[in-house]
One Martini backbone bead per residue (centre of mass of N, CA, C, O) as a GRO file, in nm:
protein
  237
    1UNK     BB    1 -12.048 -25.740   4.578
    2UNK     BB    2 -12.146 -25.933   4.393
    3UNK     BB    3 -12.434 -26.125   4.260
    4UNK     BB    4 -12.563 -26.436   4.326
    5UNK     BB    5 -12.822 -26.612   4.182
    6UNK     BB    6 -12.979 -26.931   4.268
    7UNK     BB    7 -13.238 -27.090   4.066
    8UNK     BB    8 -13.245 -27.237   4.374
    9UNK     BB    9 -13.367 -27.315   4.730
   10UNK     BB   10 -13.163 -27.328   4.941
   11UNK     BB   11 -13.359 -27.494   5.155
   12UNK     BB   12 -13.469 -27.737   4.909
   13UNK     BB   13 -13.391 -27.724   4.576
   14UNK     BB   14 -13.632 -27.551   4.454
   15UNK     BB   15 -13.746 -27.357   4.253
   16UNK     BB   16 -13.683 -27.037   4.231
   17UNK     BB   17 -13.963 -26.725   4.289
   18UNK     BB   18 -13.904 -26.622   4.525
   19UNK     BB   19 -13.850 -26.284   4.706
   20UNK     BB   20 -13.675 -26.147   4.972
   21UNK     BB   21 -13.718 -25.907   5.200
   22UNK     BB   22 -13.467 -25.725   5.329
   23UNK     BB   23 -13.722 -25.609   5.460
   24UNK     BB   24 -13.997 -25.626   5.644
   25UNK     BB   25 -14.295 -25.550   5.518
   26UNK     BB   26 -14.450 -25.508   5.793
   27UNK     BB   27 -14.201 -25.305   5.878
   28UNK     BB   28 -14.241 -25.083   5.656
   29UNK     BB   29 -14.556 -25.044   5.718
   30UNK     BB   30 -14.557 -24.930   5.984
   31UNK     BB   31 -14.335 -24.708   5.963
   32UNK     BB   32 -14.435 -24.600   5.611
   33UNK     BB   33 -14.668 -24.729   5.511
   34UNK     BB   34 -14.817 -24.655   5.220
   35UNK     BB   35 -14.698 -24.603   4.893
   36UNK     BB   36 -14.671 -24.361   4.594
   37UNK     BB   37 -14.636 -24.195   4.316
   38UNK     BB   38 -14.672 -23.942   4.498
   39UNK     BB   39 -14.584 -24.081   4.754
   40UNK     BB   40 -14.282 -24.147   4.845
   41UNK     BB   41 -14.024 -24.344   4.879
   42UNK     BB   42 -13.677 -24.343   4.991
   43UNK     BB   43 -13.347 -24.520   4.818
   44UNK     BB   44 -13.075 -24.622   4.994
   45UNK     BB   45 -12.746 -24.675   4.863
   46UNK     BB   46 -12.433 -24.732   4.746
   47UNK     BB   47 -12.541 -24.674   4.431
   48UNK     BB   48 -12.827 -24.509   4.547
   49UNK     BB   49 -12.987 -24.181   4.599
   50UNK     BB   50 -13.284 -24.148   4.609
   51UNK     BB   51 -13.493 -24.361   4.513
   52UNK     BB   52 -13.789 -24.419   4.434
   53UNK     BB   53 -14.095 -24.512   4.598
   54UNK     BB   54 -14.416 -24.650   4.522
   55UNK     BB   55 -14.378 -24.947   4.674
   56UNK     BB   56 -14.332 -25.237   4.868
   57UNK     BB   57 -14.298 -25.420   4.594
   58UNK     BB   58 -14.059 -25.358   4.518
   59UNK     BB   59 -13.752 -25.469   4.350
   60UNK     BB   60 -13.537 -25.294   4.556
   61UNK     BB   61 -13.653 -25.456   4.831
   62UNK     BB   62 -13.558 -25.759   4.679
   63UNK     BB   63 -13.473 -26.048   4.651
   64UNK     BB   64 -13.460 -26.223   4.360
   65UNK     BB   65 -13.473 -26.554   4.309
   66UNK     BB   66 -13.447 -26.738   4.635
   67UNK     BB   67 -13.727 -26.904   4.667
   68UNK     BB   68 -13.969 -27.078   4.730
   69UNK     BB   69 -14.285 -27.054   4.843
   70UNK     BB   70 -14.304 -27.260   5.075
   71UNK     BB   71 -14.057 -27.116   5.207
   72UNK     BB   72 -14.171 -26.804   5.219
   73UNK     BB   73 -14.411 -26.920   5.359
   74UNK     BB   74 -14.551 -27.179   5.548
   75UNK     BB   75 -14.292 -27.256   5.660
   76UNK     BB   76 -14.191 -26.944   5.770
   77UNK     BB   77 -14.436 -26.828   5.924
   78UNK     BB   78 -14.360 -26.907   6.236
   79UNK     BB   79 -14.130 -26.636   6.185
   80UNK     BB   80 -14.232 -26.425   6.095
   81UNK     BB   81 -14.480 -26.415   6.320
   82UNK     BB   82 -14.214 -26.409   6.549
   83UNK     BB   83 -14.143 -26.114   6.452
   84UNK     BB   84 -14.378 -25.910   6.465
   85UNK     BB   85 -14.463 -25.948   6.774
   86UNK     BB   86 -14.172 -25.785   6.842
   87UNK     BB   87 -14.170 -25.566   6.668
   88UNK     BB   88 -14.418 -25.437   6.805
   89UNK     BB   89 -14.336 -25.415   7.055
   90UNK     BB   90 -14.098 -25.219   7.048
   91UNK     BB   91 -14.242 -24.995   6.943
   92UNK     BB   92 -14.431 -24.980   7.191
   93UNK     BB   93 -14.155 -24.910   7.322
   94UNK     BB   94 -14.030 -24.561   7.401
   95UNK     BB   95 -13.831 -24.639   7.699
   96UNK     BB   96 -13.642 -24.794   7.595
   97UNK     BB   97 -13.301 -24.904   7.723
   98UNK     BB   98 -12.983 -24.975   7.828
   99UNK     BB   99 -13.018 -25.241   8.048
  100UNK     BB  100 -13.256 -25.333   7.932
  101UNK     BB  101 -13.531 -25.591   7.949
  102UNK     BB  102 -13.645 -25.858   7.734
  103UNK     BB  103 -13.949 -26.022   7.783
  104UNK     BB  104 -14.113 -26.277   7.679
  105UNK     BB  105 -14.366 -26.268   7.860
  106UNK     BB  106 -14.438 -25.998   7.772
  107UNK     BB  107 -14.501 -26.044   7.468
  108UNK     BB  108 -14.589 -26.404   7.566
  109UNK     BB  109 -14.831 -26.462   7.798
  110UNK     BB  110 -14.895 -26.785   7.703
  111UNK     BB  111 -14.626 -26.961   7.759
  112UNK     BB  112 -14.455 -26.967   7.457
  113UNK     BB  113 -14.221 -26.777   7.445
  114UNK     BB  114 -13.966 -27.003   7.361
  115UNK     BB  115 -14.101 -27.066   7.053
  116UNK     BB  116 -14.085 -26.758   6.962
  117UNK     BB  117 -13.824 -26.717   6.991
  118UNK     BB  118 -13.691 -26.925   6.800
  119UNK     BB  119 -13.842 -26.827   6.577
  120UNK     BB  120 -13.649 -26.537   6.560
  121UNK     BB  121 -13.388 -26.724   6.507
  122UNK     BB  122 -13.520 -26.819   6.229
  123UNK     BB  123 -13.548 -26.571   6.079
  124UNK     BB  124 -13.262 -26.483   6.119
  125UNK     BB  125 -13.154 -26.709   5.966
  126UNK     BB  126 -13.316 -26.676   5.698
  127UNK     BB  127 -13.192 -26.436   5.606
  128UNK     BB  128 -12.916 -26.443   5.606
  129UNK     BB  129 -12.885 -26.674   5.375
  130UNK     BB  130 -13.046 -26.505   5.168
  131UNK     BB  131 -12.780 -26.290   5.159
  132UNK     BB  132 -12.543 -26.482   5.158
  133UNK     BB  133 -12.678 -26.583   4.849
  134UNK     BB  134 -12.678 -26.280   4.729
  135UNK     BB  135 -12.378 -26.243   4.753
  136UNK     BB  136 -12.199 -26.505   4.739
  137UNK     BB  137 -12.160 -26.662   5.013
  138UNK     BB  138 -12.042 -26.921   5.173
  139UNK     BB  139 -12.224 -27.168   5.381
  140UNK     BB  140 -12.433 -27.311   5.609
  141UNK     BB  141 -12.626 -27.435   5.464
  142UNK     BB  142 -12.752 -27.730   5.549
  143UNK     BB  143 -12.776 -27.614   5.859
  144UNK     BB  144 -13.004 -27.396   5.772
  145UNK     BB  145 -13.192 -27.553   5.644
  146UNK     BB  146 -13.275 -27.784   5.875
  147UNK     BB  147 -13.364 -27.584   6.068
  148UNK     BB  148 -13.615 -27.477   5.917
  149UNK     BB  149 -13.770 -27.724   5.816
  150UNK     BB  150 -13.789 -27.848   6.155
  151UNK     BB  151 -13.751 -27.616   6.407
  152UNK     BB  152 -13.473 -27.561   6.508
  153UNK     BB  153 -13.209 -27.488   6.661
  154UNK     BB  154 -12.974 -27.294   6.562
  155UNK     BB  155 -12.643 -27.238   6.635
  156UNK     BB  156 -12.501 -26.974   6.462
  157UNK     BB  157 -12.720 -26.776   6.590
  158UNK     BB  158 -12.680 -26.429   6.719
  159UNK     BB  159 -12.831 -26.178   6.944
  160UNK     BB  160 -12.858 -25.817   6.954
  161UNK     BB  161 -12.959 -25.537   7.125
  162UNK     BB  162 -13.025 -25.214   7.045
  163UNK     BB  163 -12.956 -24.950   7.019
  164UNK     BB  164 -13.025 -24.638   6.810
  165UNK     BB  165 -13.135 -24.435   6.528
  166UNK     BB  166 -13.406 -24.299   6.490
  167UNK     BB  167 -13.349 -24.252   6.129
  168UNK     BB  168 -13.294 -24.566   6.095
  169UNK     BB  169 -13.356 -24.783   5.821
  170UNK     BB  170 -13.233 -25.142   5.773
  171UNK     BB  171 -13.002 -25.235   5.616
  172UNK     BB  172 -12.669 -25.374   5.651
  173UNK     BB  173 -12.407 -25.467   5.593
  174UNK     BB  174 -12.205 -25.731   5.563
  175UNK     BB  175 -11.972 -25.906   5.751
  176UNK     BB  176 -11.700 -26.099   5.643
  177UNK     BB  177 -11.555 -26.449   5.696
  178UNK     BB  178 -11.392 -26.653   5.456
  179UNK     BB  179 -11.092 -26.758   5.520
  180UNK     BB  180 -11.201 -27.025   5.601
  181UNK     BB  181 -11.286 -27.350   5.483
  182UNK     BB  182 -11.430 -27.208   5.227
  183UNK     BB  183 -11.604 -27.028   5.405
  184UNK     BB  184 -11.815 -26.850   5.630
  185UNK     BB  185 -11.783 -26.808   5.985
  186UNK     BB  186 -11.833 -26.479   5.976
  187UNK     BB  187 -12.125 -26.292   6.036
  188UNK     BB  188 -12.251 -25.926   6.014
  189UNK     BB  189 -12.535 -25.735   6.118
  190UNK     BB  190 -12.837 -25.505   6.065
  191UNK     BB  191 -13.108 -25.425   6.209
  192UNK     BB  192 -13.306 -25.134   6.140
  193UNK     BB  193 -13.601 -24.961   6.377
  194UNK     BB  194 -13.437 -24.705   6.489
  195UNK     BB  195 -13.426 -24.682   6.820
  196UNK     BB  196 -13.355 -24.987   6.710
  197UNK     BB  197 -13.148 -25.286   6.699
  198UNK     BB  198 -13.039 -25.578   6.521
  199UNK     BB  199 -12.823 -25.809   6.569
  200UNK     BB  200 -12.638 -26.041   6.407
  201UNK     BB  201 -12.414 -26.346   6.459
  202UNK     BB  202 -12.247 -26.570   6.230
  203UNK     BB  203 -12.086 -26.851   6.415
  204UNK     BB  204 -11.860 -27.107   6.309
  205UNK     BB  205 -11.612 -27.068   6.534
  206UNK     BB  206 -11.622 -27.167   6.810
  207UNK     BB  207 -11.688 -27.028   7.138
  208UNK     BB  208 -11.925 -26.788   7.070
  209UNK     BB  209 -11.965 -26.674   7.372
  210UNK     BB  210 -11.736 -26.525   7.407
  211UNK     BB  211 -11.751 -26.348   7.165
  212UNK     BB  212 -12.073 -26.219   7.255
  213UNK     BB  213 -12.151 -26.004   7.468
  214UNK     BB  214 -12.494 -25.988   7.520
  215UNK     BB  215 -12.617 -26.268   7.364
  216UNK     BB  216 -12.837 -26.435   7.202
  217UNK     BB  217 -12.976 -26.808   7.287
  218UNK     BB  218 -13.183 -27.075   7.295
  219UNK     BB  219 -12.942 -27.218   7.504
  220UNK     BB  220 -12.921 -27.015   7.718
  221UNK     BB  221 -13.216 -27.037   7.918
  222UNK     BB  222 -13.343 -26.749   7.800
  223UNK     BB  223 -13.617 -26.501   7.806
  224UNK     BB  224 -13.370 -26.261   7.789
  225UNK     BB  225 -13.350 -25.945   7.633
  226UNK     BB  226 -13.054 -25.721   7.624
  227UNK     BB  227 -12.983 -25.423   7.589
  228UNK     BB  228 -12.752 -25.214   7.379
  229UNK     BB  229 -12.566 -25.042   7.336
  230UNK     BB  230 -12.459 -24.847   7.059
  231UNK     BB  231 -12.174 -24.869   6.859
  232UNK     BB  232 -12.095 -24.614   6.907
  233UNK     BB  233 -12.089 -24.606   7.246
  234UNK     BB  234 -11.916 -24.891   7.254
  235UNK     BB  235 -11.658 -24.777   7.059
  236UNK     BB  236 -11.703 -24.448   7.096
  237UNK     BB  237 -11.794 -24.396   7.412
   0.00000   0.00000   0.00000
């Protein structure tokens, strides 16, 4: 699908200025350090592959002229960071498995991980928008928007860990439904960190939970996410 990107920053309608990366930078650079035209970083697409990248800044790892910067600052300044403080404990938990949980309070031992979940749940919606925006498939535009804005639990972004290929980094493609109400109800892709991955899935019909054994959601009134096998190992065997 091609690219359709609106030249204002779909979360408040200010001109969009600034591009969001696809993975996020923090964890490009945990993973991969810093490149350089000496030293590059290989990137994989479906339209190209190895392609030399020399910085993390680079633009073919950012959908581009997405939001506007407060939007991509300050406002979301903290699901970034509550996104990268769950990011850095799985990495460096290096013998989670399958039917582990992952306990809110052992990442933010400090009373608020309540708090910190939603804010990755807040993160992970706002990329999914991104993508959605960056892809031009329509989508419940104005209730994330409303969500990010006011740092409220969207209700329609669920999350699973999974295992995962530890060589695999990077996002899937999104899969999406758009055939009801002319706009997008049914949204997943993966969220790829090496030996774990992050599904994400966009249910806007009907109840979500039924639909999506194993996964996460802050009304759920749980603090703990459950690994789930690889897509792989619970789909083919």
């Amino acid at each position: 699908m091609s690219s359709a990107i609106d030249p204002t920053c779909w979360i408040c309608g200010e001109p969009a200025t600034t591009g969001e990366h696809f993975f996020k930078h923090s964890d490009l650079k945990q993973i991969f350090g810093q490149p350089s035209q000496a030293a590059p970083l290989f990137h994989h697409s479906t339209k190209r592959v190895n392609r030399p990248i020399g910085s993390l800044k680079a633009n073919v790892l950012k959908m581009p002229r997405i939001l506007c910067a407060p939007c991509n600052n300050e406002r979301s300044q903290p699901y970034d960071r509550a996104w990268e403080s769950l990011s850095d404990w799985l990495r460096a938990k290096v013998n989670l498995r399958p039917g582990d949980q992952v306990r809110g309070d052992r990442v933010w031992p400090d009373g608020h991980c309540s708090r910190r979940l939603r804010n990755v749940q807040l993160y992970f919606t706002k990329l999914t928008g991104c993508y959605l925006t960056y892809m031009g498939v329509p989508f419940d535009q104005r209730g994330m928007a409303t969500s990010l804005l006011h740092g409220t639990i969207y209700p329609h972004i669920h999350i699973r860990l999974r295992a995962n290929n530890p060589g695999d980094f990077g996002l899937s493609d999104v899969v999406v439904d758009d055939s009801r109400r002319g706009r997008c109800t049914i949204a997943a892709w993966l969220y790829l960190l090496g030996r774990l991955a992050v599904e994400v899935q966009y249910v806007d019909v009907g109840p979500a939970e039924a639909r999506l054994p194993g996964a996460w959601h802050p009304r759920a009134g749980s603090n703990r996410l459950q690994i789930m096998p690889s897509i792989d190992e619970q789909f083919l065997g």
